[in-house]
N, C-alpha and C positions, 0 to 999 in steps of 0.2 A: 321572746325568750321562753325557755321550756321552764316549768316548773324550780329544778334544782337552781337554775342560774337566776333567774327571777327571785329565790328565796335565797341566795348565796349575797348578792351586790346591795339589797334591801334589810339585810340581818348584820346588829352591831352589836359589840360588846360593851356592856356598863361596866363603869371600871371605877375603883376606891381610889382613895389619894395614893398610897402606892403605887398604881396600873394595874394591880390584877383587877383579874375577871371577879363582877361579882354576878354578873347574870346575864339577862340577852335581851336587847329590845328589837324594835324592828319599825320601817316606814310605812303608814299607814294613808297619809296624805302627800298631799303634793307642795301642804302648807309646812312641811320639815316634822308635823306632828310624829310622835315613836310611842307605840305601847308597850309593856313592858307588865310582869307582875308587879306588885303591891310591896309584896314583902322582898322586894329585889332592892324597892328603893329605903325599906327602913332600914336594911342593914347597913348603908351609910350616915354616917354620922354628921351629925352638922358640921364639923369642920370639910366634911368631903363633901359634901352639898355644896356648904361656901353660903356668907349672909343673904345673898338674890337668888337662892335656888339653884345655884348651878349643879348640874353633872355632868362630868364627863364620858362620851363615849367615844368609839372607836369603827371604823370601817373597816371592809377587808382592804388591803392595798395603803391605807391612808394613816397620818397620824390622829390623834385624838383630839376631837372639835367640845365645844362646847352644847350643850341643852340648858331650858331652863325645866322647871317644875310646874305643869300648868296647873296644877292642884295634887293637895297631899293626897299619897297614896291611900287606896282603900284596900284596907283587907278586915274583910268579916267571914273569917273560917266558918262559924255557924250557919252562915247565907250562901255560902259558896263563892264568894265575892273576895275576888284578889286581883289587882289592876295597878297600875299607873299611869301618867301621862304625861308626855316630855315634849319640847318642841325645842329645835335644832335651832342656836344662835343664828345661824348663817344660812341663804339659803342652799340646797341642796340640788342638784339635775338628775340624781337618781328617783329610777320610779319606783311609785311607790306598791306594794303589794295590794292585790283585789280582795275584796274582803265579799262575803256572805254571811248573813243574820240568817240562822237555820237552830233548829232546834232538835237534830235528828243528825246522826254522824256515819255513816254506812262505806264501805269499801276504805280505801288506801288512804293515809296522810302520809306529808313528807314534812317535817322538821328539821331546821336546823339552828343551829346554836353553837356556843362558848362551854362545853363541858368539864367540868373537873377531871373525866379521863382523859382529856386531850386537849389541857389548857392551855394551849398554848396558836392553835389554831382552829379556825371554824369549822364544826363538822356535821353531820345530822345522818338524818337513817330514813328508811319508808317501813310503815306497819302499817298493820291491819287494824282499823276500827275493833272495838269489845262492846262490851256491854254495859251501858249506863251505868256511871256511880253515883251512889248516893253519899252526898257527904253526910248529912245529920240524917231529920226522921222526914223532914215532908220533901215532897216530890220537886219542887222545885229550887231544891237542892242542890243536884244533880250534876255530875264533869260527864264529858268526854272521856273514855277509858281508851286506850290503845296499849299493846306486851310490846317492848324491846329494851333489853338490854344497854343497847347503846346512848339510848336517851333519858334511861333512869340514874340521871347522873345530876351534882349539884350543879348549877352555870347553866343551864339550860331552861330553868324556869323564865320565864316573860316570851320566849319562844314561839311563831307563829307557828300554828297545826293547820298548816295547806291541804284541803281535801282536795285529790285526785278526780274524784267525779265531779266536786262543783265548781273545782277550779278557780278557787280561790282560797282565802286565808277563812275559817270560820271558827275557832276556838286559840285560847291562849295556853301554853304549857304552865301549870302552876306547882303539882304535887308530881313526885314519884315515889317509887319503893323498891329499892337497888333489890333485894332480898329477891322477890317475887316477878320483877323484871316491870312492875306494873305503871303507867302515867297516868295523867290524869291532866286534862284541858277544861279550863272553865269557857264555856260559848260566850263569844263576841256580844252577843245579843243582850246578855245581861249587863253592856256597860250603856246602853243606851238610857236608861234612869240617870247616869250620872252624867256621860256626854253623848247629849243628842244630837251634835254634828257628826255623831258615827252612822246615823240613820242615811244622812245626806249623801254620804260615801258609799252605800253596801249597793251588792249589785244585783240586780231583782231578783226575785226568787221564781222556780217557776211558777205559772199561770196557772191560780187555782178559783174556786166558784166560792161568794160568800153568798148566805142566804139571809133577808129579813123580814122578819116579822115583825107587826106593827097592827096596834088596833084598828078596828072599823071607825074609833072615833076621830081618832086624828084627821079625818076628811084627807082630801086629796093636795089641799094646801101646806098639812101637818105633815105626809108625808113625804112630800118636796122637801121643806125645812129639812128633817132629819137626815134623809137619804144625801140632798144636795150640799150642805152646809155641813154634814159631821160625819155621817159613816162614808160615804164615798173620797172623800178627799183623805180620811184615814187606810183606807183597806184597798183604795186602785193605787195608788201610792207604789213607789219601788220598791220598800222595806216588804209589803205586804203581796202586793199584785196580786191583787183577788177582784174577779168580775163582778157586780151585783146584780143580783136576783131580788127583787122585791115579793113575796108572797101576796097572795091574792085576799084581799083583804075580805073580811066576813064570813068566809068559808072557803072549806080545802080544797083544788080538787086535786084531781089524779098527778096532773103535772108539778104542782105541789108536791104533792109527795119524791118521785122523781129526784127533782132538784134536792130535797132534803137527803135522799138516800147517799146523790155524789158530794156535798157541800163541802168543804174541807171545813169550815166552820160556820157558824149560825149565830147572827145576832138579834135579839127578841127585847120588845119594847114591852118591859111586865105594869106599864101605867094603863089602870082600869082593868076592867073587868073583860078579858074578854075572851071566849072559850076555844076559840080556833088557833090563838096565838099559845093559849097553855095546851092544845091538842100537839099543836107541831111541834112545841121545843119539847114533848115529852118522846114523840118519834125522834126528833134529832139526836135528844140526850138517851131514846134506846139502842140508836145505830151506833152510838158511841161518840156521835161528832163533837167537837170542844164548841161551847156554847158561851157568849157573854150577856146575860141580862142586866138591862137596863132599868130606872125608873127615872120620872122627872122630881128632881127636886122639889121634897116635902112633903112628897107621896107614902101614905100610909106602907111601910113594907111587912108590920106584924105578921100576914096571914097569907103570905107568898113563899109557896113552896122551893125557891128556886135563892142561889145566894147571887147577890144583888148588888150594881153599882150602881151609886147615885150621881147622877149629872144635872147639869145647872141649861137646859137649851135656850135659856136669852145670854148664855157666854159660849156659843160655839169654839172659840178656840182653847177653851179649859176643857170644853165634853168632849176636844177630837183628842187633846194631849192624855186623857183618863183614858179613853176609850183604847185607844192605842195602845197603852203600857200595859191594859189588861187585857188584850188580844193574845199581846207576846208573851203575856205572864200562863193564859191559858194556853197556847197551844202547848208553850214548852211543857207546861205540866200533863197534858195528856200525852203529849207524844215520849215524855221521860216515864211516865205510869209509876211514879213510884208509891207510898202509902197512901192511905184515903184514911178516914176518922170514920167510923160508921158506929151502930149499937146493932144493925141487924143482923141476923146470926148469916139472912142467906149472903149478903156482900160482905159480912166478915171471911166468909167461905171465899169468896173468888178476890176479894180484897180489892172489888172497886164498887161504885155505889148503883144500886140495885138495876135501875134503868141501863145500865152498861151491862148486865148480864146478857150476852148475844150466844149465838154459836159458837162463833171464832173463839171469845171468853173461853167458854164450856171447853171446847173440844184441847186448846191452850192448855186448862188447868188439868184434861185429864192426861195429856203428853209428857206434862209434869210430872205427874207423878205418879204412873204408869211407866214411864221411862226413861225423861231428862233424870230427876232426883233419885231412881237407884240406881241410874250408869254411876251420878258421876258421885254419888258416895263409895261405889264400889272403886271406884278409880282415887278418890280422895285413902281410904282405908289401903287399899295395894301400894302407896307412895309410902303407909307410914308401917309399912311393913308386913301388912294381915296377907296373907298366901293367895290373892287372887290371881288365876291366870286369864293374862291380855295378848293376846296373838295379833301379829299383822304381816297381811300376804306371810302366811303358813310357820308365821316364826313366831316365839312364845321371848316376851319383851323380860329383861333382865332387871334388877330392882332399879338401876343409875337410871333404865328406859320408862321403867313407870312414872318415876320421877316427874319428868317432863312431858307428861299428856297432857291437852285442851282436848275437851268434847265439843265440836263446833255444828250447831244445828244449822243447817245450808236454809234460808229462807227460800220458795223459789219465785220465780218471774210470774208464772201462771198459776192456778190450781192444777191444768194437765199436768203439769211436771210430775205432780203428787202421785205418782202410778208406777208399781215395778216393771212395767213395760218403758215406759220412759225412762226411769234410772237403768234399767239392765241394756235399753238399747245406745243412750247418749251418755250416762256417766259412768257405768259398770266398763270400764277400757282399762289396761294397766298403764294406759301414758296419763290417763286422769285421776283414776283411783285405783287400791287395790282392796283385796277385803280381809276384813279386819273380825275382830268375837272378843267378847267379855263377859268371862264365866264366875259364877259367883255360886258357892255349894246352900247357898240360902235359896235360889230359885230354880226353876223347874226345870229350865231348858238356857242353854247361852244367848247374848243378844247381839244378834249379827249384825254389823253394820261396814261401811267404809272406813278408809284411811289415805288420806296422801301419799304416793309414793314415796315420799323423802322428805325425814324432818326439816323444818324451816332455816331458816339460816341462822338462828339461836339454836337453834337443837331442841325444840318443841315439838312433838310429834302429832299431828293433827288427826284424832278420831273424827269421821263425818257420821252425822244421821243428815242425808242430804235429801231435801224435799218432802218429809216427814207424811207418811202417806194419810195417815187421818186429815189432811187438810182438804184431800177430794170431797168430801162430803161437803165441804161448805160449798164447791159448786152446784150441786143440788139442790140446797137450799137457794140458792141465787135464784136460780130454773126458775124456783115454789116461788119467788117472791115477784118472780115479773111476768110469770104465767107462760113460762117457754119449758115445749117439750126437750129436752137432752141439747145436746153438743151440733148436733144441725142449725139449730134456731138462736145459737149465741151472737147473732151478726146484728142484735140490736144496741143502740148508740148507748144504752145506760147501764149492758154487762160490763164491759170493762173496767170504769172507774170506780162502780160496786165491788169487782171483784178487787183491783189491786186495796181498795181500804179495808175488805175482810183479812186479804193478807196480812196488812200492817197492822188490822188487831192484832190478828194471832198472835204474831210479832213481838208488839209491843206486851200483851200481857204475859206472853208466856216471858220476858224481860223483866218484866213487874213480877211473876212468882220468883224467879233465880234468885233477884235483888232485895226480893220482904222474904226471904227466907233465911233465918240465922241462925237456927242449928250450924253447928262444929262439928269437924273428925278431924281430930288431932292437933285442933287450933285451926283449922282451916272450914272458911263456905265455902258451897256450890258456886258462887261468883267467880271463885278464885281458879275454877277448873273449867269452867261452862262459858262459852260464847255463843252470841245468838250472830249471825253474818247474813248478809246477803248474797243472791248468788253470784252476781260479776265478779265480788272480791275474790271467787275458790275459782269458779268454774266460766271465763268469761266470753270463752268459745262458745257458748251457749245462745250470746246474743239473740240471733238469727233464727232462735226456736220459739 
């Protein structure tokens, strides 16, 4: 089954004791399990629940069967935590939708639901991923954000968010905001604390490198323990699928490093003293990679730079269950980048912590605000009326058109991309873009950039700044770091996976300024107008470059 028909036959209406709609759940298992928001199931009342937990729901085609309640709804608006969990009296032969544990949400979703504008039957829409929300102040806070109109509606919350690229179900629809057109999906991944049989069900993620470090003291016997008994059986696992790398114990060499440059994450044993294991998680944690530190139970941790989980290894199966839930708790928080706590002025400046200052950082926060933050004030200020003129392909936009602008910064595949030879020859076409100017009588000169040929199907007109060309220079620095002259000699095995993770700094931090930045114009943030996207979701003819 494609996508919409898969999310159509698996999406059911929760219904109050009168039969309306109060929300949407959906099948996640094969065992009749249905997830559903939190706050879907308290707005039933215990009479509509019924003394044994019941709810009713609803199929498309069918009448309404019974669920029970397999435990009370969770909703912790401050946590970002809104869920429930139903399981179908009777069994069911419909299948059930594929799920992914991802922390990271890029290109198309499709939704569908029970919406209050068309309650009466199932409907849904496809959008475009946005930019990380944060709900409260820390980073792991954090929805899925996605703009459509058609799903900013009530009856739609508990709703699966199908990603397009991973093809599967990885976020739950929990908030919208009719006003602003705006959703918001809490990730899957965070119901895994409360039910770990969701881990059993998710469908591997792709194939990534974990690295560990581990003292010299542990001998060769101490390192078996760990590796075979706890991190391996947590992190090659399907939830994680990450291969292990063991670091060379007592000292670094070259190929060490390497590994540490691509590692998607790094796990480091901080028991004892030992100088090569604090050498490398200092490189890991300067490349930016999400890092978890270890100690054994009872170990002095006063005088350890580094924030620290305690594990118990004579109870392997409690240090693989810790380990785990703080794998998933770091990545999402590096990869959502939202605030960090610091007191130093330089990481107050870039607003992550000091060892995370890179290039990609640096070069992030100067695009920031050299050019993301006065388009899209200048674009926020022109909606609330101030005289800026916005042209696109040769036309000068009317107040109803300012209105409805996104500045959407095109991440791209390569750093080559980064080059107006590459935009003027592959995206400068008017069947893919046309070109667009935003003139502001505060600056010197207008700032030219793309635009979609034809607003969205909301009527959103999409400015691009597509492949953002300050990002070339970080290929340079790649060059400088692995000792290859220029664009000839990139054919070694460890450009690539270096470059695509500078990308996803950039990415991510330049996500992390939009999102920590809360200055107003007119009641409104740069969140509210600014999209950070990748490039399949604008340009997917691209592929092949």
């Amino acid at each position: 089954m494609g996508a919409d028909e898969l999310l159509t036959q698996a999406t059911c209406a929760v219904l109050s004791e009168a039969g309306t709609v109060v929300g949407t759940a959906w099948l996640v298992a094969e065992t009749g399990h249905l997830l559903t928001a939190g706050h879907v199931l308290e707005k039933l009342s215990v009479h509509d629940s019924g003394p044994d937990g019941t709810v009713w729901v609803r199929f498309p085609g069918e009448s309404a069967v019974a669920a029970g309640v397999v435990q009370p709804p969770v909703v912790r608006k401050s946590e970002a935590i809104d869920f429930g969990l139903l399981k179908l009296r009777e069994p069911t032969s419909r299948p059930p939708l594929p799920i992914q544990l991802v922390t990271h949400l890029q290109g198309d979703v499709s939704v569908r639901g029970y919406g209050s504008n068309l309650p009466h039957a199932q409907s849904g829409a496809v959008a475009p991923a946005g930019l990380a929300y944060l709900r409260g102040e820390q980073p792991e806070q954090y929805y899925f954000s996605y703009r459509s109109g058609q799903l900013a509606h009530t009856g739609y919350s508990g709703a699966a968010v199908y990603s397009l690229a991973a093809r599967a179900v990885v976020g739950l629809q929990v908030e919208s905001s009719p006003g602003s057109e705006a959703v918001f999906a809490m990730p899957l991944v965070r119901i895994t604390e409360f039910w770990r049989e969701l881990s059993d069900l998710a469908r591997p993620s792709p194939r990534g490198l974990c690295v560990v470090l581990l003292p010299a003291s542990r001998g060769e016997a101490g390192v078996r323990k760990i590796v075979d008994e706890i991190v391996r059986p947590v992190v090659a696992g399907d939830l994680l699928n990450l291969q292990v790398r063991v670091s060379t114990l007592g000292r670094t060499t070259t190929e060490d490093l390497d590994y540490l440059e691509r590692a998607d994450v790094v796990i480091a044993d901080a028991t004892g003293d030992d100088t090569n294991v604090t050498y490398e998680l200092t490189v890991a944690q300067g490349t930016g990679t999400p890092d978890v530190v270890f100690v054994e139970r009872g170990h002095d941790q006063s005088r350890l730079p580094f924030q620290v989980t305690e594990i118990d290894l004579a109870e392997p199966e409690q240090a693989r269950q810790i380990l785990q839930q703080r794998l998933l708790s770091v990545r999402a928080i590096f990869e959502a980048m939202g605030r960090t706590g610091s007191s130093n002025a330089i990481s107050d400046f870039f607003r992550v912590p000091l060892t995370h200052v890179s290039a990609a950082n640096a070069l992030a926060l100067g695009y920031f605000l050299n050019f993301v933050k006065p388009v899209a004030t200048v674009l926020l200020e022109a909606a609330a009326g101030v005289g800026h003129v916005i042209e696109v392909d040769g036309q000068v936009l009317d107040p109803a058109q300012v209105q409805r602008i996104s500045l959407d910064v095109v991440i791209p595949k390569r750093l080559s991309w980064s080059s107006d030879e590459f935009i003027t020859r592959y995206v400068g076409k008017p069947q893919l873009a046309v070109r667009a100017e935003v003139n502001c009588t505060r600056w010197s000169r207008p700032r030219p950039m793309l635009a979609l040929p034809e607003p969205d199907p909301s009527g959103v007109i999409h400015l691009l700044d597509a492949f953002p060309t300050t990002m070339a220079t970080m290929a340079t620095a790649i060059d400088q770091r692995l000792g290859i002259q220029g664009p000839a000699q990139r054919v070694d095995a460890a450009w690539e996976p270096i470059e695509r993770k500078e990308i996803d700094r950039f990415a991510s931090s330049l996500v992390h300024q939009i999102t920590g930045d809360t200055a107003t114009v007119s009641g409104y943030q740069l969140r509210e107008v600014c999209r950070i996207v990748d490039w399949h979701s604008i340009f997917p003819g691209l592929a092949d470059y």
